[in-house]
Residue frames relative to the residue before (quaternion, step in Angstrom):
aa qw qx qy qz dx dy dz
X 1.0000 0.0000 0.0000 0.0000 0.00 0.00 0.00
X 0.1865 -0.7753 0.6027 0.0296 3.64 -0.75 1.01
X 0.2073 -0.7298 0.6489 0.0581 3.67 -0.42 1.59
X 0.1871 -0.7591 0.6195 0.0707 3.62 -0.91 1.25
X 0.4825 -0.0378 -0.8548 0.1872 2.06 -2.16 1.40
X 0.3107 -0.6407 0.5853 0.3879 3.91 -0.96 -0.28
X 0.4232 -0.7626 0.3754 0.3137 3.84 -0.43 0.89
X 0.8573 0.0638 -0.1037 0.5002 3.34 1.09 -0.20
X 0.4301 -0.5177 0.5263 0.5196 3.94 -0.46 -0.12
X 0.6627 0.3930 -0.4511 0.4505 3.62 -0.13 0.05
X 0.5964 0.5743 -0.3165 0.4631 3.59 0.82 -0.92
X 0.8898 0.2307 -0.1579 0.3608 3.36 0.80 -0.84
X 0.0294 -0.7760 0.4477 -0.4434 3.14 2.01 0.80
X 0.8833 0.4140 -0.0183 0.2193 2.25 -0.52 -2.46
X 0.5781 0.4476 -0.3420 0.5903 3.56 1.11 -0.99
X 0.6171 0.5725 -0.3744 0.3890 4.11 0.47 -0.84
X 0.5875 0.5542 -0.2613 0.5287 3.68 1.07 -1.25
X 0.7976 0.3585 -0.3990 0.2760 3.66 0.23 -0.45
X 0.2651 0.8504 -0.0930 0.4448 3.08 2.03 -0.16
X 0.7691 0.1342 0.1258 0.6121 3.32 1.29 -1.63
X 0.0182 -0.8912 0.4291 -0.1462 3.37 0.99 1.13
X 0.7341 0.3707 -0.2058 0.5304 3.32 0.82 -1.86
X 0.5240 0.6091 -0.5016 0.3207 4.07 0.70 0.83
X 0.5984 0.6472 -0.3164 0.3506 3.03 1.37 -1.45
X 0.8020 -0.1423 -0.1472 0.5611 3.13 -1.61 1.53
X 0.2717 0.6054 -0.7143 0.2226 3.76 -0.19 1.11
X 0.3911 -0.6200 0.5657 0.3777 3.56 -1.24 0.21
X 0.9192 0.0709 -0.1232 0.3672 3.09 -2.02 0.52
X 0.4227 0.4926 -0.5430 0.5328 3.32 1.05 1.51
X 0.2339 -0.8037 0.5299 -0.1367 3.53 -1.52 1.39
X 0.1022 -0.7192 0.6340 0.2654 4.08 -0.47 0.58
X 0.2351 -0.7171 0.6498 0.0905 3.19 -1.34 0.63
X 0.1264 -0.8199 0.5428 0.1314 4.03 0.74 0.95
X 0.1969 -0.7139 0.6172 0.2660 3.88 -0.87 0.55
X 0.3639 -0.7650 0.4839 0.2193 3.25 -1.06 1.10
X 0.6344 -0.1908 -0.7427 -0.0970 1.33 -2.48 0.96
X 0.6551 0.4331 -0.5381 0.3060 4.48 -0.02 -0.88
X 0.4692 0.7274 -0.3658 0.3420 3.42 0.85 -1.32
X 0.7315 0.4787 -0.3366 0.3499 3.69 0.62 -0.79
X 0.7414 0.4364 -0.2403 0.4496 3.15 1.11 -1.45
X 0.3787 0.6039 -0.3755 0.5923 4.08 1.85 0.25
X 0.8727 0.3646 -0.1049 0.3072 3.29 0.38 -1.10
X 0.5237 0.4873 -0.3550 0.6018 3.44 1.99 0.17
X 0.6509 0.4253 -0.4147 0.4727 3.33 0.64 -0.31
X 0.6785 0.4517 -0.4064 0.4128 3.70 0.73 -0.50
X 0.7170 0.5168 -0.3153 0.3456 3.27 1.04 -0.71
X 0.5216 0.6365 -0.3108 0.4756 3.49 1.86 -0.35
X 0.6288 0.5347 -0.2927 0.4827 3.38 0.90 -1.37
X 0.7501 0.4230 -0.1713 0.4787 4.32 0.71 -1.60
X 0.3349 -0.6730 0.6523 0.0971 3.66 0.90 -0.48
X 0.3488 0.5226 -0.4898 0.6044 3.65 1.49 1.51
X 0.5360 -0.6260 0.4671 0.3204 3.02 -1.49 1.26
X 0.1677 -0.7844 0.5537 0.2236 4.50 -0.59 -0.04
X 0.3391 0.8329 -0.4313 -0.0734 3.39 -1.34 0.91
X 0.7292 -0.5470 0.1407 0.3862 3.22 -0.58 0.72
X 0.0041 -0.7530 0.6511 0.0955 3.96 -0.64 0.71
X 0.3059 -0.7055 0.6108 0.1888 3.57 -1.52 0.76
X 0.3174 0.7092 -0.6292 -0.0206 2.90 -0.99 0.67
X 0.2652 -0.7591 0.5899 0.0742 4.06 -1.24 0.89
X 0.7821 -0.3708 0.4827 0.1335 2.86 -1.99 1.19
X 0.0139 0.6616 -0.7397 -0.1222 3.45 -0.96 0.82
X 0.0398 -0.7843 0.6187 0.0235 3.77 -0.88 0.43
X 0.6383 -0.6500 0.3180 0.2628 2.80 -1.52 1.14
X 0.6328 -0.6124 0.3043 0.3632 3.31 -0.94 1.19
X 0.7844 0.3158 -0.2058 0.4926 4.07 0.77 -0.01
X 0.7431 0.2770 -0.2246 0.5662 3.10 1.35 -0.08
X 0.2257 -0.8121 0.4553 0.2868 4.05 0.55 0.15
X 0.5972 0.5852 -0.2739 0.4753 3.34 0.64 -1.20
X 0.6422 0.5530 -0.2197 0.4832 3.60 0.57 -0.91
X 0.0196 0.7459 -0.6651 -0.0282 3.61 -0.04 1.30
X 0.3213 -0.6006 0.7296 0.0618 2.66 -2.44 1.34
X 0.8677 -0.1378 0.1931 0.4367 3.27 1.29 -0.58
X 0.3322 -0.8265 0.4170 0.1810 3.90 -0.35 0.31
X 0.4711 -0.6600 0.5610 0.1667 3.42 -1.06 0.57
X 0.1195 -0.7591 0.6241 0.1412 4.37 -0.33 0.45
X 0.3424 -0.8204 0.3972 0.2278 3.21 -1.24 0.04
X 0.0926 0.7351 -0.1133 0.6620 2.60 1.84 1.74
X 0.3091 -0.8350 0.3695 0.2659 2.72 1.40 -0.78
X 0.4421 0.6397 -0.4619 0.4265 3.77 1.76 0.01
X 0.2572 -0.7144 0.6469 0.0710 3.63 -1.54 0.72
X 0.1960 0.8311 -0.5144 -0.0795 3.89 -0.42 0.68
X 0.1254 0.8856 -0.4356 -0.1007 3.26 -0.82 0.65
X 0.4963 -0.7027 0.4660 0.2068 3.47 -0.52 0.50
X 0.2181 -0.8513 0.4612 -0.1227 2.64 -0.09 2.31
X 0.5786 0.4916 -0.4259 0.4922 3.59 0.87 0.08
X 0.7266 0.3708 -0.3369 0.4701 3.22 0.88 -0.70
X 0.4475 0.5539 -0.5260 0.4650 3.91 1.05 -0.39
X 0.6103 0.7245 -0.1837 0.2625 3.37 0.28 -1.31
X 0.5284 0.5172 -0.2028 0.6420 3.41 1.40 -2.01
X 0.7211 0.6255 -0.1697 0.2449 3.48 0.16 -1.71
X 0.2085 -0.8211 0.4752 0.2377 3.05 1.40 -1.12
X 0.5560 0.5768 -0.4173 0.4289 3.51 1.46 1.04
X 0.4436 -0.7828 0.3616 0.2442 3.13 -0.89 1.46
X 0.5689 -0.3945 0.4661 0.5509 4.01 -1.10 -0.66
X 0.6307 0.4524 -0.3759 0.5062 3.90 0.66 -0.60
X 0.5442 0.6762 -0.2613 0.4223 3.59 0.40 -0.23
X 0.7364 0.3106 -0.0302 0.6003 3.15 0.66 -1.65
X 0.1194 0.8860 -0.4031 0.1956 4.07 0.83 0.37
X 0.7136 0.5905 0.1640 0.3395 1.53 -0.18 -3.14
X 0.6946 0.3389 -0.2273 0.5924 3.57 0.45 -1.46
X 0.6571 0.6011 -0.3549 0.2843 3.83 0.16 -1.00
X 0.5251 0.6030 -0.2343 0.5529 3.41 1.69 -1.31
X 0.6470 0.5845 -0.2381 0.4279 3.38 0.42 -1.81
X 0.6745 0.6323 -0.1532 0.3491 3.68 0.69 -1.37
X 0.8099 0.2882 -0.1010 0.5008 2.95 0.66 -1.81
X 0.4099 0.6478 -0.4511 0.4570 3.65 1.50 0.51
X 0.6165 0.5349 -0.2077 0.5392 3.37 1.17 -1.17
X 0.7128 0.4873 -0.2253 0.4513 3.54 0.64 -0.82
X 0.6370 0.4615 -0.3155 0.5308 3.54 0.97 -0.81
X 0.6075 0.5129 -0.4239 0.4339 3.80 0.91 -1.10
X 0.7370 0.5192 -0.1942 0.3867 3.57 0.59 -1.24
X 0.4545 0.6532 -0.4324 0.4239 3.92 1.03 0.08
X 0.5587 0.7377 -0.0075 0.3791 2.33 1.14 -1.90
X 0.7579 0.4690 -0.1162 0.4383 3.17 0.18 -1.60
X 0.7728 0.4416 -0.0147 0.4556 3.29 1.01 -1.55
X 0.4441 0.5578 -0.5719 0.4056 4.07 1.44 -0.19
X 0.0730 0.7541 -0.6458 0.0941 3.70 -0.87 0.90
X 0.8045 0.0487 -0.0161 0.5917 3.37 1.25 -0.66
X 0.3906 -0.7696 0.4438 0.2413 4.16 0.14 1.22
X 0.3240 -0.8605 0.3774 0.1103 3.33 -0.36 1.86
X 0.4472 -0.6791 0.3920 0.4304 3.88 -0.61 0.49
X 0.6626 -0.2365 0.5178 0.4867 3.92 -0.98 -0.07
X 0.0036 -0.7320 0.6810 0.0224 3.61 -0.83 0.73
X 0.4754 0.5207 -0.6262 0.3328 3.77 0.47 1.32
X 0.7965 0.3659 -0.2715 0.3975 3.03 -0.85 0.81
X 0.4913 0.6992 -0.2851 0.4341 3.53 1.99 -0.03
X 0.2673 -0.5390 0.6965 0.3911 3.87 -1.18 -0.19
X 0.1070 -0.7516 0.6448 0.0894 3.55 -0.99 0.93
X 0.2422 -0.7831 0.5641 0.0990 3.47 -0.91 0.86
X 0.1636 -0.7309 0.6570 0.0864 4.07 0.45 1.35
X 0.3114 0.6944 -0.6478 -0.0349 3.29 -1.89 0.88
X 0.1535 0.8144 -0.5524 -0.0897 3.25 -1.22 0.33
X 0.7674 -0.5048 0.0352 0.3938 3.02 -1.42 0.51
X 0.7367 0.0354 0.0976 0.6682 3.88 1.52 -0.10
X 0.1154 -0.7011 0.7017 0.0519 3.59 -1.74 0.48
X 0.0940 -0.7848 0.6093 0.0629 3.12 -1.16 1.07
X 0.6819 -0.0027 -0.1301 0.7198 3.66 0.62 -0.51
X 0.4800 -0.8148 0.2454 0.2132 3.39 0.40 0.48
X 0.0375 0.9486 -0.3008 0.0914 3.57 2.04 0.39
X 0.6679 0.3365 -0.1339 0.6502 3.51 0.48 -1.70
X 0.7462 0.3434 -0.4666 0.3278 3.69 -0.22 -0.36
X 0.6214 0.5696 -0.3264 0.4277 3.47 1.43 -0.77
X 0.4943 0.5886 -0.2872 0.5717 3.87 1.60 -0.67
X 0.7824 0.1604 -0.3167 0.5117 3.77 0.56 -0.27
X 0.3705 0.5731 -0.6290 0.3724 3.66 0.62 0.55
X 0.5818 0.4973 -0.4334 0.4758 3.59 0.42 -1.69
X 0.8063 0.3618 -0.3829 0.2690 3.19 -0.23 -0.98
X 0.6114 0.4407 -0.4770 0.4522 3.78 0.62 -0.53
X 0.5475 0.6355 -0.3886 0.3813 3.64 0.77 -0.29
X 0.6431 0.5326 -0.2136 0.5070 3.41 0.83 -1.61
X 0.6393 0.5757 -0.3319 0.3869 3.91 1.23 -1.42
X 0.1669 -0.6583 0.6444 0.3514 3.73 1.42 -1.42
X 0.0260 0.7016 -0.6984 0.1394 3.62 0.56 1.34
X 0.4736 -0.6125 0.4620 0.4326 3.79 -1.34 -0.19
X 0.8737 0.1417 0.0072 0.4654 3.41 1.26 -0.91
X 0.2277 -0.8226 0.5069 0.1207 3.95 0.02 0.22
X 0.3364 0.7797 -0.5124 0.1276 3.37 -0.28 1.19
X 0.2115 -0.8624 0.4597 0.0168 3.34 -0.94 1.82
X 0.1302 -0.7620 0.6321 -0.0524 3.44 -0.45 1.74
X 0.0215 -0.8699 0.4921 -0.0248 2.70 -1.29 1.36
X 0.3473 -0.6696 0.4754 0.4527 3.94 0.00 -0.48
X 0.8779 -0.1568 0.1435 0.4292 3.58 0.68 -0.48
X 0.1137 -0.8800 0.4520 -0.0918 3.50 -0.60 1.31
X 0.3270 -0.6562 0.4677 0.4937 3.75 -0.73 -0.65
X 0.5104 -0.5993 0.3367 0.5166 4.01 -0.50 0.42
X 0.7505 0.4254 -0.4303 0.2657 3.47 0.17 -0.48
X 0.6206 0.4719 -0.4137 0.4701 3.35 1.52 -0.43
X 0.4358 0.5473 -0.3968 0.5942 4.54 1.05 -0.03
X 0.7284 0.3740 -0.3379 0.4642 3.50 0.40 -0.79
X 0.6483 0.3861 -0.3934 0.5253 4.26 0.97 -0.73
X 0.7150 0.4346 -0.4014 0.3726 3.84 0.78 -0.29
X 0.5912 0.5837 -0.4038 0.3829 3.52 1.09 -0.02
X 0.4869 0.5989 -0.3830 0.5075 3.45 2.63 -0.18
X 0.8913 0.1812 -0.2549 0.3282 3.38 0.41 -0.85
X 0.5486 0.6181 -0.3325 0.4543 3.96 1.23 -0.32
X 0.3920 -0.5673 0.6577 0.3033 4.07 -0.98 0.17
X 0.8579 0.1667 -0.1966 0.4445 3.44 0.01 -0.20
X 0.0502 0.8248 -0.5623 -0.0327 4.31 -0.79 0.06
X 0.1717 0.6846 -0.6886 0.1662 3.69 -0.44 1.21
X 0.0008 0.6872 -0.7142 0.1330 2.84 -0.67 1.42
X 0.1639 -0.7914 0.4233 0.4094 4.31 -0.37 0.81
X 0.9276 -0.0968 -0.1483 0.3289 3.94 1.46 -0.32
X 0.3297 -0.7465 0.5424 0.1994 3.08 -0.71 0.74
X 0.1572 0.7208 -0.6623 0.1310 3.39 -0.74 1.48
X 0.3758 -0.7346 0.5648 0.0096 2.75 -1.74 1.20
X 0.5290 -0.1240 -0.7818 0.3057 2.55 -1.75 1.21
X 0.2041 -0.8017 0.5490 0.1192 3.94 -0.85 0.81
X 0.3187 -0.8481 0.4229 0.0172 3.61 0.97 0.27
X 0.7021 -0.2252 0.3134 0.5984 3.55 0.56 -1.65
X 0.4447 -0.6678 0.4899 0.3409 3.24 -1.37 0.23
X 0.4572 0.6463 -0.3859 0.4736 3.88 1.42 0.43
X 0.6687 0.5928 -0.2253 0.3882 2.89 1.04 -0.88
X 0.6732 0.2702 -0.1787 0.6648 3.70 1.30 -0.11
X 0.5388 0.4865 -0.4472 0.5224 3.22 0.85 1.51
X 0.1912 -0.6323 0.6324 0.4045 3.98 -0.83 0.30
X 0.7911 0.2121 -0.1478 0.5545 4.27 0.59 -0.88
X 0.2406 0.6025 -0.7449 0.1557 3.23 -0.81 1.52
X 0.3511 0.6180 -0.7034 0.0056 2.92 -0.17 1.30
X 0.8520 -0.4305 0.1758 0.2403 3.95 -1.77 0.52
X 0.2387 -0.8742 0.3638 0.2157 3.18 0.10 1.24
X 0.2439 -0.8899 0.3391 0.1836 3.72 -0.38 0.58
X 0.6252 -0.4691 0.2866 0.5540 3.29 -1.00 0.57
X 0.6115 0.5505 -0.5050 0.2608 3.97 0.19 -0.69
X 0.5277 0.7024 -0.1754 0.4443 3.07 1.24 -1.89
X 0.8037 0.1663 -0.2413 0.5179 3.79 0.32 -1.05
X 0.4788 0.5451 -0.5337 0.4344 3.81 0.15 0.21
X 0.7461 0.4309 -0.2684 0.4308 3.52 0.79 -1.58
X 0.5470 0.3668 -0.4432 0.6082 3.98 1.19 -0.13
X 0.7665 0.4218 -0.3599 0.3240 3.19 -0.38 -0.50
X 0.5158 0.4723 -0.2870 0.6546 4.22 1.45 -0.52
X 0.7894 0.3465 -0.2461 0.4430 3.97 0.28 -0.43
X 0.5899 0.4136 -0.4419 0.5345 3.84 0.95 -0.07
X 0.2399 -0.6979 0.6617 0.1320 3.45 -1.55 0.69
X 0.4577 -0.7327 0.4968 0.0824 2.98 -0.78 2.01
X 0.3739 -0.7175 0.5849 0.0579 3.44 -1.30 0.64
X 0.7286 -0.5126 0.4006 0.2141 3.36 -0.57 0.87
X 0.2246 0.6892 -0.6889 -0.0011 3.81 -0.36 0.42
X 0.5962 -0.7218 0.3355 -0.1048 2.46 -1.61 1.88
């Protein structure tokens, strides 16, 4: 039973980790936290499984007049998704969305960067375990599928604390695996089914990510 809000991203890690049992200490299985909530989700899963955790970038395309307003997400990977029906509604073109894309993948390159704390293995041939701290239209998480795809990972599996059903219901189209623990509705935001969301920062994830002792993948 999952009591919504979850008081804390760690708190709900932790409830997420029990969830994903038959991973712990598996071989040539990996978390791939999206930065930045995704981390403080993804230390707790990676404590609880005894799986090595690292950091994946991936950024927000927004609509050219409204930022906040994702059309789509950049991976670091090098995958682009964007949500052409909704561009479309919008009345925003692919030329349009460039500019931002450029802008993005500046951010994205700075942040790799920012975030190498522990040298990651090749991830062909791996079970990857994608999490973050929530999905709402589900963009960035769909931007780092392509990419585990493009990698030839072995397996794709997207653990979440909390989602909207229709967006659990498109990740159960493209991923091999989907644990998601709820899907409430009206869903609004992924803060909103938290009591502490407040912003996790770049300092905050380096210092998880510099203090967990990575495990070998085999």
């Amino acid at each position: 039973m999952v009591h919504l809000p979850f008081p804390t991203r760690k708190d709900a890690g932790a409830k997420l980790a029990e969830s994903l049992t038959t991973y712990a200490n598996t071989k040539d299985t990996l978390i791939l936290g999206l930065v930045r909530g995704g981390i403080v989700i993804g230390r707790a899963l990676a404590e609880a499984l005894h799986l090595p955790l690292y950091p994946y970038v991936v950024r927000k395309l927004g609509h050219p007049f409204h930022r906040e307003f994702g059309l789509g997400a950049i991976a670091e990977g090098g995958e682009t998704y964007l949500d052409e029906a909704m561009m479309k509604l919008q009345g925003v073109s692919w030329d349009e969305m460039e500019p931002i894309i450029e802008e993005e993948l500046g951010e994205l390159k700075r942040r790799v960067e920012m975030y190498k704390v522990h040298p990651r293995p090749p991830l062909n041939g791996k079970t990857v375990i994608l999490t973050d701290d929530g999905a709402a239209t589900g963009g960035t998480m769909f931007a780092a599928i392509q990419d585990m795809r493009k990698a030839k990972v072995k397996k794709v599996v997207v653990a979440l604390p909390v989602s909207p059903l229709d967006t659990a219901e498109t990740f159960k189209k493209k991923a091999d695996e989907v644990i998601i623990l709820a899907t409430p509705e009206p869903f609004e935001a992924v803060g909103k089914w938290y009591k502490d969301f407040q912003q996790v920062e770049d300092d905050e994830v380096v210092s998880l990510l510099q203090s967990i002792e990575v495990p070998l993948v085999h």
